[in-house]
N, C-alpha and C positions, 0 to 999 in steps of 0.2 A: 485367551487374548483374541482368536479371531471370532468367537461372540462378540466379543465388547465390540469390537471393528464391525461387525456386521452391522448391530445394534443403532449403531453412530452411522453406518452408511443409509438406514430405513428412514432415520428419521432425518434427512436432508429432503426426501420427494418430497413429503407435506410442503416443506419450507419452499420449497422450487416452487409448488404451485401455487403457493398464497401470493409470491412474490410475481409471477408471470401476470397474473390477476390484476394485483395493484398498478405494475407499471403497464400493461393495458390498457387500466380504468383512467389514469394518472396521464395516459397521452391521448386520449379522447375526450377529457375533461378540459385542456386546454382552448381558447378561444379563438377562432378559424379554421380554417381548413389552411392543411400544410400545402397543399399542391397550389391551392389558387393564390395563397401569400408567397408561391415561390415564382410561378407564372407572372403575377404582379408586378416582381422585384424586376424579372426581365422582360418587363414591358409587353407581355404576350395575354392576351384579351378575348382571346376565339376561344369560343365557347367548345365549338370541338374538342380544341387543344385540350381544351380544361377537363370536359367530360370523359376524352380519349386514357387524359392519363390519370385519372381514378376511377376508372376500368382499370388502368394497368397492374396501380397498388391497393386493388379490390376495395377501395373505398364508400362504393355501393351497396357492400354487401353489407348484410344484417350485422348486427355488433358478436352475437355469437358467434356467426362465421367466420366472421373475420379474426374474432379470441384464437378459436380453434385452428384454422390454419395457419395463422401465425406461429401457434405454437408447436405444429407437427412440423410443418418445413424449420424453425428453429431447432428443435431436437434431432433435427439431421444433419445439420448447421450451417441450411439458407435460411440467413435472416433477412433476405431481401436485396433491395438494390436501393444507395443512397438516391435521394431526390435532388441533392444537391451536387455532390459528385460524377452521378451516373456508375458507380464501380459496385462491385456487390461489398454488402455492409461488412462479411464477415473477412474479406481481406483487407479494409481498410482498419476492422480493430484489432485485427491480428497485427497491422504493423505496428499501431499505435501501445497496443497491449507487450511486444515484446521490447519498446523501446523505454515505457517506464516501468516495465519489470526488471529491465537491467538496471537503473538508476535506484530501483526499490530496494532491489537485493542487495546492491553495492552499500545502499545508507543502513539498512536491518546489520550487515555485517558487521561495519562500522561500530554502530551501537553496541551491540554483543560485542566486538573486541573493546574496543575502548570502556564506554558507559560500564558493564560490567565488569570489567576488568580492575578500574578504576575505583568504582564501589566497594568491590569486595577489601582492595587497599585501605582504601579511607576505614571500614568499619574495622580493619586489624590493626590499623593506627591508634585508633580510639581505644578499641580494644585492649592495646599494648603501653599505652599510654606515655606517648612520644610527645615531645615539643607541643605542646600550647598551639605554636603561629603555623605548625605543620598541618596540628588536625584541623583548625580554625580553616585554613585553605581549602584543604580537599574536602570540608561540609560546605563553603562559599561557593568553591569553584562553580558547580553544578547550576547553582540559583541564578548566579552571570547567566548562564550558557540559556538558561530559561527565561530570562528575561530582553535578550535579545531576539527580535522576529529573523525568522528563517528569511526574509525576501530582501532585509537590510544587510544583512550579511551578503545576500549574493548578488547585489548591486557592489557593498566594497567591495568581495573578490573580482569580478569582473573589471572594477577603473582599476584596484591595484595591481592583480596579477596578470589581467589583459590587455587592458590598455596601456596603463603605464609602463609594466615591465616586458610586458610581452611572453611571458613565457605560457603559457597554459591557452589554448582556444576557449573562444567564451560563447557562443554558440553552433548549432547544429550536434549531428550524432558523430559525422566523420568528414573529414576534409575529402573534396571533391576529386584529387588526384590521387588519393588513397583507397577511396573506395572502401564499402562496410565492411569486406573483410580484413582488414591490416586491426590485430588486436590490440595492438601497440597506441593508435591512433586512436581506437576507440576509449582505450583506458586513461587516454590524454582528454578525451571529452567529458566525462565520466570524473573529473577527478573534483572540478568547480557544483556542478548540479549537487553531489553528491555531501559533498559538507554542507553547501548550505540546507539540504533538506533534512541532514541527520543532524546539525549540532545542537537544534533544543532538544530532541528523543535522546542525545547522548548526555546531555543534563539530566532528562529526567530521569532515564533509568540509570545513571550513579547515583540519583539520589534513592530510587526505589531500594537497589543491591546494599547502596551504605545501610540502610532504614532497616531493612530484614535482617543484613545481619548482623547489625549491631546487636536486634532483642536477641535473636537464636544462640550468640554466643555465650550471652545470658543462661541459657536454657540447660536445667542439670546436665543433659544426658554429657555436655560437651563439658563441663566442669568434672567429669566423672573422668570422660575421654583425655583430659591434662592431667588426674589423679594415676590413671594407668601409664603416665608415662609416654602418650603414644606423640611419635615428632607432632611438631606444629604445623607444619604442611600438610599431615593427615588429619588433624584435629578440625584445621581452614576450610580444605580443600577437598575432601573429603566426607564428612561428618556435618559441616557445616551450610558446604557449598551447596551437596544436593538439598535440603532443604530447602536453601531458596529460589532455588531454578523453579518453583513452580509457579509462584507470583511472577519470575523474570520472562517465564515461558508466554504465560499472559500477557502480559505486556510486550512484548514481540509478536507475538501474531496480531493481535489488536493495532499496531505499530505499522506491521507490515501491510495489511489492510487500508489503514489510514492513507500509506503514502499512495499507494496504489490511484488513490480518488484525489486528494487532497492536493499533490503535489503541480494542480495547473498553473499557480501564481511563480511557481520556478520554473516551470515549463515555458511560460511566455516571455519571462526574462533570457534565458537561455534558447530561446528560439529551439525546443527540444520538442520533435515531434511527438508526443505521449498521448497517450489516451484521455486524461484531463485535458489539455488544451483544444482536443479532438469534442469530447463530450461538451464543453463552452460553447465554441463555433457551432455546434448543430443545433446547440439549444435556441442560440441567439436567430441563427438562421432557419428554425423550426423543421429541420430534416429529422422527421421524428423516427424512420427506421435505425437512423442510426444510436438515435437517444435511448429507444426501446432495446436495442443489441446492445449496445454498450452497459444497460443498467443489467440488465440480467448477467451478464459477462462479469460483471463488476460484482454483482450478488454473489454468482457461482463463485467466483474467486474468493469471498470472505466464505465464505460455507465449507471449501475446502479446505483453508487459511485455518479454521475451527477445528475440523476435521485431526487435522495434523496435530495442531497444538493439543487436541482429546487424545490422541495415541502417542503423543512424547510425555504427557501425566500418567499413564499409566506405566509405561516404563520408568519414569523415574520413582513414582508412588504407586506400586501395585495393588492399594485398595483402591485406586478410583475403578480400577475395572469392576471391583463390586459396590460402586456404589449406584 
């Protein structure tokens, strides 16, 4: 096992540098210079000024040099100082990065409870062969939940639960007399972002978990496993279940991943300060230190996100270590 891990931890460095690479190439290739369209924006025109401060973010220097020491001061984890902010990059995506890692985690969980939980139901339903309008539901339910957008949803939750009834806050992280430590308060925050960015993932993985195990139940080895007698919770849940934690495993860390990036359009509704809304604003305002941290930030995150999901298939299927 700690081969296979090692294995999987070697072959992340390629990956690291192809990507430092691209988003280097990727924010050079853009049209202007970020300092003099930000100088511009506030009205400042002196050439000094201009020259002074790319000197500062070595904007002079040869494109390799600049590659290179971008990337040794990033691997120590100064990625600089925002051009727009003034603060250094790597505190401001650390706030942004732990505020939609908690809104991430809370929807991934979500999904795994519910979406599979759900799944596994509907496909024993089918499986058992229960009421017609039962199974008919719990195969529909999921397609609903898929076909309404995550951002419509969390426009109603916010007039219904916030506006109109008041009960739940509908933006920020925490109320400003509570301050971020009161968990209580956070989990009040946390409860609106949270549906709306999990309910189509929890559509689709009920329908993925319905889909798998519907065939697997299928699958001699479990017809064998009801021949022996053994209860039906062992047969399910058991026998069954692992099998399809491997496509569900997939689709969770790919999930997880996603929201990670994905999730600015609920971020802005929710006035949530996250790292999507953070990555938007700098793009729009061309603070490209921050664009370049945040994308590698973002990268590392799915590489590790992979990482994990490659050493939970091995424990759950001990051939993939040799494959």
């Amino acid at each position: 096992m700690s081969r296979y891990i090692a294995r999987r931890l070697l072959s992340i460095i390629p990956l690291l540098i192809a990507v430092s690479i691209i988003v280097f190439a990727m924010s050079k290739a853009l049209p202007g210079d970020p300092v003099e369209i930000f100088l511009r924006q506030a009205d400042i025109s002196n050439p000094e000024i201009v020259a002074a401060m790319k000197d500062k973010y070595g904007l002079n220097d040869p494109l390799p040099n600049q590659y290179w020491t971008w990337l040794t001061l990033m691997f120590r984890g100064d990625m600089g100082e925002s051009i727009l902010r003034g603060e250094p990059v790597a505190e401001l995506l650390f706030r942004g990065m732990r505020n939609t890692f908690s809104v991430a985690t809370a929807s991934v969980v979500l999904v795994v409870v519910v979406g599979w939980t759900m799944g596994v139901v509907a496909a024993v339903v089918h499986n058992r062969g229960w009421h017609q309008a039962i199974t008919r539901f719990l195969a529909q339910a999921p397609v609903l939940m898929l076909s309404i957008p995550g951002f419509g949803i969390a426009v109603f939750m916010v007039l219904a639960f916030g506006v109109t009834l008041g009960w739940l806050p509908t933006s920020g992280v925490s109320n400003p007399r509570s301050g971020e430590d009161d968990i209580l308060d956070l989990a009040k925050h946390l409860i609106l972002p949270t549906i709306g960015l999990a309910l189509a993932s929890v559509g689709g993985n009920w329908r993925l978990a319905r889909n798998t195990m519907i065939e697997i139940l299928r699958e001699d080895y479990i017809r064998m496993a009801h021949a022996k007698g053994l209860p039906l919770w062992r047969v399910y849940f058991v026998h069954g279940l692992r099998t399809t934690l491997v496509p569900l495993l997939t689709s969770a860390g790919l999930l997880f991943g996603s929201l990670l990036t994905g999730s600015f359009i609920l971020e802005y509704i929710f006035a949530w300060p996250g790292i999507g809304l953070m990555m938007v604003e700098s793009t729009v305002s061309r603070d490209v230190p921050v664009v370049m941290g945040g994308t590698m930030l973002i990268a590392i995150m799915y590489l590790f996100i992979n990482l994990v999901v490659d050493i939970l298939y091995a424990f759950v299927d001990p051939r993939v270590r040799y494959a």
